[in-house]
C-alpha positions as CSV (number, residue, x, y, z in Angstrom):
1,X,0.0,0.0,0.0
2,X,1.7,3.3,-0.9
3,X,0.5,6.5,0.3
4,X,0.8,9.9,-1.5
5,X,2.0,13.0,0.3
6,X,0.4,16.1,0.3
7,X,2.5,18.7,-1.5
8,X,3.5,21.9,-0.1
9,X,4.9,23.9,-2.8
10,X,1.5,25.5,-4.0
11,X,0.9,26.5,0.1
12,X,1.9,30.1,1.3
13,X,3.1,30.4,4.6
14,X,1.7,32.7,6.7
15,X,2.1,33.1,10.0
16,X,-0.5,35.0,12.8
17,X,-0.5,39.1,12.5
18,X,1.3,38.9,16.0
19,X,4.3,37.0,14.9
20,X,5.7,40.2,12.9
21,X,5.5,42.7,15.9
22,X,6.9,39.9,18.7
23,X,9.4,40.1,15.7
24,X,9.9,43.3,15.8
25,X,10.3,43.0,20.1
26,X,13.2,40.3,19.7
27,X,14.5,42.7,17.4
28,X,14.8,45.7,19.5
29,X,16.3,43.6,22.5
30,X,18.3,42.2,20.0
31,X,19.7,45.8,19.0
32,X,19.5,47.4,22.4
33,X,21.8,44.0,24.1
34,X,24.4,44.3,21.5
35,X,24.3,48.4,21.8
36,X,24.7,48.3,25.7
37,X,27.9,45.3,25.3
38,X,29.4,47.7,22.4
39,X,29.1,51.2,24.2
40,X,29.7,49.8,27.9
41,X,32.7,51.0,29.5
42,X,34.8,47.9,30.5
43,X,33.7,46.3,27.3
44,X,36.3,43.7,26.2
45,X,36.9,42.8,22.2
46,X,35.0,40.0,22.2
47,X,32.2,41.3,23.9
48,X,32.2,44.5,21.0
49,X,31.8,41.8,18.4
50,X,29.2,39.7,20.5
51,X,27.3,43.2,20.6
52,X,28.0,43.9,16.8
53,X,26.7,40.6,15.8
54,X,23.2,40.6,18.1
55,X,22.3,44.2,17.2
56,X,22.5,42.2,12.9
57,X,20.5,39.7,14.1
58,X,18.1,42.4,15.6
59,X,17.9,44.9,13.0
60,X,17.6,41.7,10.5
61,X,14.5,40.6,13.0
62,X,13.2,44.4,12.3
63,X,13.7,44.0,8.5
64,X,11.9,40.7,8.6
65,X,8.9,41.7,10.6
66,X,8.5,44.4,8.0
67,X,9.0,42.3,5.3
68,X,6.7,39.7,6.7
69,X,3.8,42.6,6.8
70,X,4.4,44.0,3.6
71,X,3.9,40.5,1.9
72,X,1.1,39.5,3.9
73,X,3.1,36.1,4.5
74,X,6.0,34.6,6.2
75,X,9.2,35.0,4.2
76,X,12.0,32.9,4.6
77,X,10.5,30.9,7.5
78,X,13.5,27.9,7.8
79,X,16.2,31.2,7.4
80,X,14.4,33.0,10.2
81,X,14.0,30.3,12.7
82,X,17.7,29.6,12.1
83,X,18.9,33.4,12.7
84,X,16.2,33.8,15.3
85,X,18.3,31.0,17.7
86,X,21.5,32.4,16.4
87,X,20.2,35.2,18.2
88,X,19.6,34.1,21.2
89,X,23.0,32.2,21.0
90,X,24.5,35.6,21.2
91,X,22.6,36.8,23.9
92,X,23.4,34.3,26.0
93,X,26.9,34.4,25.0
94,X,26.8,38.4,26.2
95,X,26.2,36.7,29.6
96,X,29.2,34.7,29.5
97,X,31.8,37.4,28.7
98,X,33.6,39.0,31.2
99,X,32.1,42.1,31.5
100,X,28.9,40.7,31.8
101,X,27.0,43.8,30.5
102,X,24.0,41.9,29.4
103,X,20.7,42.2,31.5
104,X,19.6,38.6,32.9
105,X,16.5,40.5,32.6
106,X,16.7,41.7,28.7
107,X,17.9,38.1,28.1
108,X,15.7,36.3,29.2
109,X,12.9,38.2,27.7
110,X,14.5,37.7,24.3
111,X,14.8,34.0,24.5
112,X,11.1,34.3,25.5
113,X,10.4,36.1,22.3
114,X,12.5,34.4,19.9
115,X,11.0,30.7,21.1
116,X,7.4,32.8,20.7
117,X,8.0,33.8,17.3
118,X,9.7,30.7,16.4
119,X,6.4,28.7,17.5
120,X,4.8,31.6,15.6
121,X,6.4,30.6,12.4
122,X,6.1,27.1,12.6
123,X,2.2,27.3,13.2
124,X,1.8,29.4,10.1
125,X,3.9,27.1,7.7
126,X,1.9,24.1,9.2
127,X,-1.8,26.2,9.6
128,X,-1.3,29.0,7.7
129,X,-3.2,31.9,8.7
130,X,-6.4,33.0,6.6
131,X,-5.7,36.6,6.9
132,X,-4.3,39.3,8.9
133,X,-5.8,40.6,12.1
134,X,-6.3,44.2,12.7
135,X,-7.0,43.3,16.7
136,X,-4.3,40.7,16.7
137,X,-1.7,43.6,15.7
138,X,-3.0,46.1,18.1
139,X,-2.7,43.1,21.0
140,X,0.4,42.0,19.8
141,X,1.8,46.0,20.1
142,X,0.7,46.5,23.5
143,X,1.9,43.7,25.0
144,X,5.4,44.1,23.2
145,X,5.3,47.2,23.9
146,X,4.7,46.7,27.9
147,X,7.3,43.9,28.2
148,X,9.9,45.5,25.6
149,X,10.5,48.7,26.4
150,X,11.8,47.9,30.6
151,X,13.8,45.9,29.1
152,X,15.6,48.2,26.7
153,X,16.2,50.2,30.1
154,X,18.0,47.3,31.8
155,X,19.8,46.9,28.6
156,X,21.0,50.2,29.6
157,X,21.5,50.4,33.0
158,X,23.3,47.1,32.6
159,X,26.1,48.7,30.3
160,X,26.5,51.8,32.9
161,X,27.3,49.7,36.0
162,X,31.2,49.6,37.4
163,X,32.6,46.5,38.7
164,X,32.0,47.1,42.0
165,X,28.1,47.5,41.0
166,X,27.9,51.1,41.4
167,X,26.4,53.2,38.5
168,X,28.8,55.6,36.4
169,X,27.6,59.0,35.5
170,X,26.5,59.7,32.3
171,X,28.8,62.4,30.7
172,X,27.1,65.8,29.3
173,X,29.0,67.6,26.8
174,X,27.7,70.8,27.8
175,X,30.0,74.1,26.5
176,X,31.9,71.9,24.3
């Protein structure tokens, strides 16, 4: 008995309206982790390139959540699940370095995000999604917005502590 598979070239991916804007969140964490391990003041060479390479990954996440809209399907899906654990490889690797200028806090919320859109992605090339939600977007912004933007606030009050866990002054440039 021989069975015949179902092919999937004719089928569009297309993954829920929130997967683009949770996108969009991994992507600013993304770019706000690797800005805070570039910028911080006892940043060591690796950690510059660790931060270099997770604020690509992010702005590539913000380019694909656009890109994902605009289309009105998923793009790329095996490429982003790939570059979307890449990026959390990174992130975890900011942990590891010996400044250690990477929020637990910001971390942990971008692994959060990245498995979320991940799952996203993988639902919509297995179910694809009829069509695009205008209340799914709006849902999908607030609650990126509320648990994205304390984040990008650790990110930076990670990247201005000292060794000793005191925080350095942020220089003004006044009269210069």
């Amino acid at each position: 008995m021989t069975t015949v598979r179902e092919s999937t070239t004719g089928r569009v991916s297309r993954a829920p309206s929130w997967v683009p804007v949770a996108a969009w969140g991994f992507g600013l964490v993304a770019v706000g982790l690797g800005a805070a391990a570039i910028v911080a003041v006892q940043a060591d060479p690796l950690s510059r390139v660790l931060g270099a390479l997770s604020a690509a990954v992010g702005l590539g996440a913000l380019l694909w959540g656009a890109t994902s809209l605009s289309l009105n399907r998923t793009p790329t899906p095996r490429a982003a699940i790939g570059t979307l654990f890449v990026g959390m490889g990174f992130a975890v690797a900011l942990l590891a370095t010996a400044p250690g200028r990477a929020s637990i806090l910001a971390v942990a919320l971008l692994l959060a995000l990245g498995v979320t859109v991940a799952c996203g992605i993988v639902q919509g090339t297995r179910h694809p999604s009829p069509r695009s939600s205008l209340w799914g977007l709006v849902g999908a912004a607030t609650l990126v917005t509320i648990v994205v933007v304390p984040a990008l606030g650790v990110c930076q009050g990670a990247a201005l502590l000292d060794a000793d866990g005191t925080v350095l002054p942020v220089l003004t440039h006044d009269g210069h």
